[in-house]
N, C-alpha and C positions, 0 to 999 in steps of 0.2 A: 077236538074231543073235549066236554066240558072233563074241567076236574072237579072232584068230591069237594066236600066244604071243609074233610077235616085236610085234604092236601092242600087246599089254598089256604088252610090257615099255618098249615106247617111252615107254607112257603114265605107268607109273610113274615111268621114269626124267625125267619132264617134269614131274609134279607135285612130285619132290624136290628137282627146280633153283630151280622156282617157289617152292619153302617156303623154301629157305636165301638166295634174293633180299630176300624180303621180311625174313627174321629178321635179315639180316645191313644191311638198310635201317634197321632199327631198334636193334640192338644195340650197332654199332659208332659212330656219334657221342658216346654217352655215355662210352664208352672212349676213346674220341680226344680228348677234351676234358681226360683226365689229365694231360697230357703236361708234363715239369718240368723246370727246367734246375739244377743246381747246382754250383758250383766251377768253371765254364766246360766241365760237360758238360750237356748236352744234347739231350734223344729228340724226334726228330721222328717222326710215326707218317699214313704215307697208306694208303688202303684203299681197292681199286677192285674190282669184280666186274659181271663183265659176263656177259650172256646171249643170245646167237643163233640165231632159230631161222631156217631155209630148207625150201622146197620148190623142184620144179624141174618144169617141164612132160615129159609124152609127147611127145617128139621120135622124128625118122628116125632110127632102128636097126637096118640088117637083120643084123647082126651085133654079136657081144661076145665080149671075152676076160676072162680074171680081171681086170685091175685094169683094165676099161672104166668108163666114168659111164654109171651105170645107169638108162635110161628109164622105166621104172614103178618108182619107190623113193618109201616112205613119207619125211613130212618130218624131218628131224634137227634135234635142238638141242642145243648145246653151252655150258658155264659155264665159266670160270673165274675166281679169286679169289685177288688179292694184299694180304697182311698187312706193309705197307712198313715196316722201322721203320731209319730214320738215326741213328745213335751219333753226336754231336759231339764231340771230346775234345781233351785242349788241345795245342799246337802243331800244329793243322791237319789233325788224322788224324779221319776219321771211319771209321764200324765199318758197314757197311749187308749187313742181314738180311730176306732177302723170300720169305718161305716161300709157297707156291702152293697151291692146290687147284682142281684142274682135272676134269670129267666131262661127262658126255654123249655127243654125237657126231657126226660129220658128214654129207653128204649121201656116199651110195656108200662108207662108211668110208672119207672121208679117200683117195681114189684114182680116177684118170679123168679130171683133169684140171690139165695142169700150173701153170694160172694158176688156182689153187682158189680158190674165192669166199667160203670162211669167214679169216677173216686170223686167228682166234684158237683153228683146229681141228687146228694141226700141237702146240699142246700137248696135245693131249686122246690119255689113255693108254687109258682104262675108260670105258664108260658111267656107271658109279658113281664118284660124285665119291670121290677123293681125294686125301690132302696129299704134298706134295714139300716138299724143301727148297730149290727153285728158285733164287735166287739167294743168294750170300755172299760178301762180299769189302771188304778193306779200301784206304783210300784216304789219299792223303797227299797235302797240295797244297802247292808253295814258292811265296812271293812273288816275281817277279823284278826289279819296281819298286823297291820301299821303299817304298810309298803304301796298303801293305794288300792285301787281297783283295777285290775287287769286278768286276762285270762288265766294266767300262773299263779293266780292270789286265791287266799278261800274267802269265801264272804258268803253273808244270808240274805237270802232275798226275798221279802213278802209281798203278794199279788192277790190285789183286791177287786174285785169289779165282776166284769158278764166276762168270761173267758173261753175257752175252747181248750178243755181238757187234754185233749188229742196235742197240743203247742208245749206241755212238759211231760207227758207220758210218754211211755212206746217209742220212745225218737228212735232214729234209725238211720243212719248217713246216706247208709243206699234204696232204703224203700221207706218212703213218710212223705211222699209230697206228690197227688196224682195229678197236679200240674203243670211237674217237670220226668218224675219217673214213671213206678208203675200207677196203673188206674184202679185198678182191682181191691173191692173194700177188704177182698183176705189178705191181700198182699200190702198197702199201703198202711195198715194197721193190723192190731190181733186181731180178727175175729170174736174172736170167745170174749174178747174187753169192753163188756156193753156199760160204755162209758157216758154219765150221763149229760145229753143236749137235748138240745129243744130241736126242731126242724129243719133249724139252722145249722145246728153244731157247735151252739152257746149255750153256756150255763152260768148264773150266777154261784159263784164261788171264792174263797178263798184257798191262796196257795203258799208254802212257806217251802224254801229250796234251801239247802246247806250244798256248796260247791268248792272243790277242791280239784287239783289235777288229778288225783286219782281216786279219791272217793265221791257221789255225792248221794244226796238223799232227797225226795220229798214227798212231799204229804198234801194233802188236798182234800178240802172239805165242802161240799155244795148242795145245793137244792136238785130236787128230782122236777120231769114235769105233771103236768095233774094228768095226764093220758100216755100212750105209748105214742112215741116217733112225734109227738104232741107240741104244738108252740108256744102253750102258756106251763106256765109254774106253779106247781102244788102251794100253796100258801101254809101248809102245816109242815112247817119244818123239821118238828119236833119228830113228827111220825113218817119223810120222806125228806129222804136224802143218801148221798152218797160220801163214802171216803176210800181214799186212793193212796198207798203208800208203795213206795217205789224207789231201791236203792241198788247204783251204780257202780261199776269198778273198774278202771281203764288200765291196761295191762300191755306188755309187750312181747312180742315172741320175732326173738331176734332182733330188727328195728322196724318192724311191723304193727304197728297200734292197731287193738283191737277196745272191746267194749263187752260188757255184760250188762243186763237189767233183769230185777228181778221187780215184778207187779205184782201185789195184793190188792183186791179192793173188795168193797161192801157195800151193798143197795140196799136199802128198803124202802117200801112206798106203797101204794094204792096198788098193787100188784093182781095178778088172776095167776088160777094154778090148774096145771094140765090135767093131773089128777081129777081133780073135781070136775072140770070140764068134759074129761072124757067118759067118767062112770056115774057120776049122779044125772040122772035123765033130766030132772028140771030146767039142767043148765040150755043144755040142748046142743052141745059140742060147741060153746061158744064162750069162752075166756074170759072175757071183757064180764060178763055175767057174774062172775066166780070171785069180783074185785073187792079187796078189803085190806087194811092195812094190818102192818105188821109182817106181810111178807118179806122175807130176804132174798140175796143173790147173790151168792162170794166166788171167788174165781180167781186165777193167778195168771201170769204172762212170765213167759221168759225170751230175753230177747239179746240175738247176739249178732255184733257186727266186725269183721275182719279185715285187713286188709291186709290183699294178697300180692299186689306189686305196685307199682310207681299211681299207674290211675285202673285199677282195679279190686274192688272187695266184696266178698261174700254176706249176707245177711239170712238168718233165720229168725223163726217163733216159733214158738208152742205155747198154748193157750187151752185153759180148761175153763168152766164154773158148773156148778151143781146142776142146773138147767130143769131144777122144779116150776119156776115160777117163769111168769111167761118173760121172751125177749122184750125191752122196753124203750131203748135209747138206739141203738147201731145197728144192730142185725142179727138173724136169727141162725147164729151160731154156737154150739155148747163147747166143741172140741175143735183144735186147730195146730196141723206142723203146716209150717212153709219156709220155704230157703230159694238164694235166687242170688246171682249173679249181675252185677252194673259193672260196663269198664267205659273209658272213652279212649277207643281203639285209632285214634288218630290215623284215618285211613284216608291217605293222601293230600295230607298235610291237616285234616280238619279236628284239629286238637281240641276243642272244646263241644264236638257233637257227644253223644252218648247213645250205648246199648245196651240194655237188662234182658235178660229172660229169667223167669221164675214160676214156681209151685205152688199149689194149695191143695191140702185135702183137707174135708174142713166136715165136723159128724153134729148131732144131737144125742141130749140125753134119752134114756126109754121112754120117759116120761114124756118127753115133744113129738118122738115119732110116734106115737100110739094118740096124741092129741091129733095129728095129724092125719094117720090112717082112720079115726072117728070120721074122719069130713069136718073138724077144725079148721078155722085157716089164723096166722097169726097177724102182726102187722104188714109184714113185707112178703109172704110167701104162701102156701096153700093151694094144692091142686083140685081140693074136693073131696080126693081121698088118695093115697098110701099104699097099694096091696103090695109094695115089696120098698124096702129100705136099702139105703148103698151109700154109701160115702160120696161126698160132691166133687168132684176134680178140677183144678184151675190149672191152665200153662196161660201166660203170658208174657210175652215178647214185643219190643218196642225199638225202633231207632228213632232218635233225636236229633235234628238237623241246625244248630247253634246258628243260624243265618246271619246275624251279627247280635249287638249287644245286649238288645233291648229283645228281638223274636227268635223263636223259636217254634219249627215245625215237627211235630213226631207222627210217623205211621205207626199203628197199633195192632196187635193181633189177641185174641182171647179165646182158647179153647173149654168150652164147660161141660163136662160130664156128668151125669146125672143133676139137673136141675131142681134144684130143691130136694135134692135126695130122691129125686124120683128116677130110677133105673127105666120106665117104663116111656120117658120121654128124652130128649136129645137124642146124640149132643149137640149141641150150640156152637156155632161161629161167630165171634163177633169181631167186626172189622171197626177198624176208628182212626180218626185225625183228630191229630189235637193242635190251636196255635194259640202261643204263650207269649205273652207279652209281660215284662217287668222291667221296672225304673226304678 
C-alpha cells in the first residue's frame, strides 16, 4: 500500500532524528573529554539532545477551527540539540556560547492547545533539523563577602547577551526542565508567565541577580518581538519591552529545605486587544488588526517547592496577569494553580530513575474568552468559536529510566480536559517517549 506523502515525509524526517541521536551519542564524549584550562582560562563544554515522540487518541470532535488540536493526526517527533560551551576568564567573567539545533515537529503543529504536552516543541522552527545561534551572552560575577565565590557566599551577578528568560525565573527543583521531568508547558513553567522569546525561546536582554543562601533577587530587562510567538525583534525598544522582578527566600521546616518565588513582570509592545477585536466590526474578530503600541501586560507568579523526604518533593504555582491584551511570547494562558509531585523511588535498586505526576488547571480572562467565542483565534489556540467556556485540565505522569550516565528513557502520559477551554471537544490522550542524552 503506497503511503501519503505527508507519512513518508514524517518517516523520513524520523529516521534522521534517529541517526543524529545515535551519532551525536557517540561523537560528542570523545570531544568533550578535550576540554583545557590555561592561565586561569577555562572551557567547559556540556551537550544535551533530546528526542520526543507523541501520539494522541480519536477523541469527541464535532467541530474544528484552524488552530484546533486535531483528532485524527499522525504521531509527531521533535529533536533538539545544545552544543554548551562556558569560557572561564580571569576576574570572574565567563563568555557562554550555546548554539541549537532544533527539528521535527509537534503534535497538530505546535497549536490547539494552550498547556501543550511537548515542553521542548515551541523551539522547533522546520521539520528538518536545523542550527541557530540560540543562546550568547556574557557574565560577570562580584564577590560581596571577601571569602571567594562559592555557593554559601552572596555575590551579584550581571548577564548580558540573547538569554532564555525561563534559565533565572520560575526555577523549580522538581518541574523546569521538560527534558528530564514534566513536558507539559503548564507544568514545566507558569503558564500565565508570557515571558518574553522569540520562537526560540531567546531574548536579548540584560539580567542582574543578588544571591545569598537565603535570600536572592533579580531583575531583568529585554526586548519584545515585532510579532507574537514571532522570531525577529521589535527594534523600538523604547516602546516594546519587557521587565521581570523576581525575589526568593529558602527556608527550613524541620531539616527539610524548601523555596518560595515571588514573580512580577511588565510587557508592553505592539500588542492587539480583545476588546476591540471582538466588538468593533472593522476589526473582523481578528487581533492582529487591533495592533498598536503602548499596550501593556502585568501578571504575577508565585512559586513553591518542598522537600518532603531523602529523594522526594512537592512543587506548586499559581499564576495570574490581566489578560486584556493578546497572549504574545508563551501561551495563551491568563490564570494558573498547578502542584505535582517528583521522587526517585529507587525501585529495585534503580536509584537514579525518576517519577512525577502532577496538575493544571489553567483559565482566561472575559476578555479572551468572549474574543474567542467571536470566532477570534489567537497565536496557538482557536476553535472558530466558543459557545460554552470551562477551565482546561492537565494530569501528567512520567517515569524516567536513568539507563546509565549519559541516557535516559521516560514513558510519558497526559490527560487534557477541555482543550482550549473548549468543554464541547476532548478529552485528550497524549501518549510520549522521550530519550535524553546529556554530557
Amino acid at each position: 500500500m503506497l503511503l501519503s506523502s505527508a507519512n513518508r515525509r514524517a518517516r523520513s524526517v524520523r529516521s534522521v532524528l534517529l541517526t543524529l541521536l545515535v551519532f551525536f551519542c557517540g561523537a560528542i564524549p570523545s570531544f568533550a573529554a578535550t576540554n583545557r584550562g590555561h592561565n586561569g582560562v577555562k572551557l567547559k563544554f556540556h551537550f544535551q539532545q533530546t528526542l520526543i515522540e507523541q501520539a494522541n487518541n480519536n477523541f469527541h470532535s464535532p467541530y474544528s477551527g484552524k488552530n484546533s488540536f486535531l483528532s485524527r493526526d499522525r504521531p509527531a517527533m521533535s529533536l533538539t540539540s545544545n552544543f554548551h560551551f562556558d569560557l572561564y576568564l580571569p576576574d570572574q567573567f565567563r563568555a557562554v556560547f550555546n548554539p541549537e539545533m532544533s527539528g521535527g515537529e509537534a503534535l497538530s503543529g505546535t497549536v490547539g492547545l494552550a498547556a501543550f504536552p511537548n515542553g521542548d516543541a515551541f523551539r522547533i522552527g522546520k521539520p528538518t533539523p536545523v542550527f541557530s545561534s540560540g543562546e550568547f551572552y556574557l557574565v560577570k560575577t562580584f564577590g560581596l563577602t571577601g571569602r571567594g565565590l562559592s555557593s554559601d557566599e552572596t555575590m551579584l551577578t550581571i548577564i548580558a547577551g540573547k538569554i532564555s528568560l525561563a534559565s533565572y525565573f520560575d526555577k523549580n527543583k522538581y518541574s523546569n526542565d521538560a527534558r528530564t521531568q514534566f513536558m507539559n508547558w503548564a507544568l514545566m513553567n507558569n503558564g500565565a508567565w508570557d515571558y518574553a522569546a522569540d520562537t526560540r525561546g531567546y531574548i536579548p536582554g540584560v539580567v542582574a541577580e543578588y544571591l545569598s543562601p537565603i535570600f536572592t533577587f533579580r531583575f531583568a530587562a529585554t526586548m519584545q518581538t515585532s510579532s507574537a510567538n514571532g522570531p525577529s525583534y521589535d527594534p523600538n525598544i523604547a516602546r516594546a519591552h519587557s521587565f521581570n522582578l523576581q525575589g526568593g527566600y529558602a527556608y527550613r521546616l524541620g531539616d527539610r529545605r524548601g523555596k518560595v518565588r515571588l514573580l512580577l513582570y511588565y510587557n508592553t509592545g505592539h500588542f492587539g486587544n480583545y476588546a476591540e477585536a471582538t466588538n468593533d466590526p472593522q476589526y473582523n474578530h481578528n487581533i492582529a488588526l487591533t495592533r498598536q503600541y503602548g499596550r501593556t501586560k502585568v501578571g504575577f507568579g508565585i512559586n513553591f517547592q518542598q522537600s518532603l523526604c531523602r529523594n522526594t518533593g512537592l512543587f506548586a504555582r499559581i499564576g495570574w496577569n490581566d489578560g486584556q491584551n493578546e497572549s504574545w511570547s508563551y501561551t495563551e494562558i491568563d490564570r494558573t494553580v498547578s502542584a505535582g509531585i517528583l521522587t526517585k523511588p529507587e525501585f529495585f535498586g534503580r536509584k537514579h530513575d525518576a517519577f512525577g505526576i502532577g496538575i493544571a488547571v489553567d483559565g482566561i480572562s472575559k476578555a479572551h474568552r468572549q474574543y474567542l467565542a467571536s470566532g477570534g483565534y489567537g497565536f496557538i489556540i482557536g476553535d472558530g468559536k466558543l459557545p460554552q467556556y470551562a477551565p482546561a485540565e492537565v494530569l501528567e505522569t512520567f517515569y524516567r529510566f536513568q539507563l546509565n550516565k549519559m541516557l535516559a528513557l521516560s514513558a510519558d502520559y497526559q490527560y487534557i480536559v477541555n482543550p482550549a477551554y473548549n468543554p464541547q471537544r476532548g478529552p485528550v490522550n497524549v501518549f510520549g517517549i522521550r530519550a535524553h542524552v546529556s554530557i
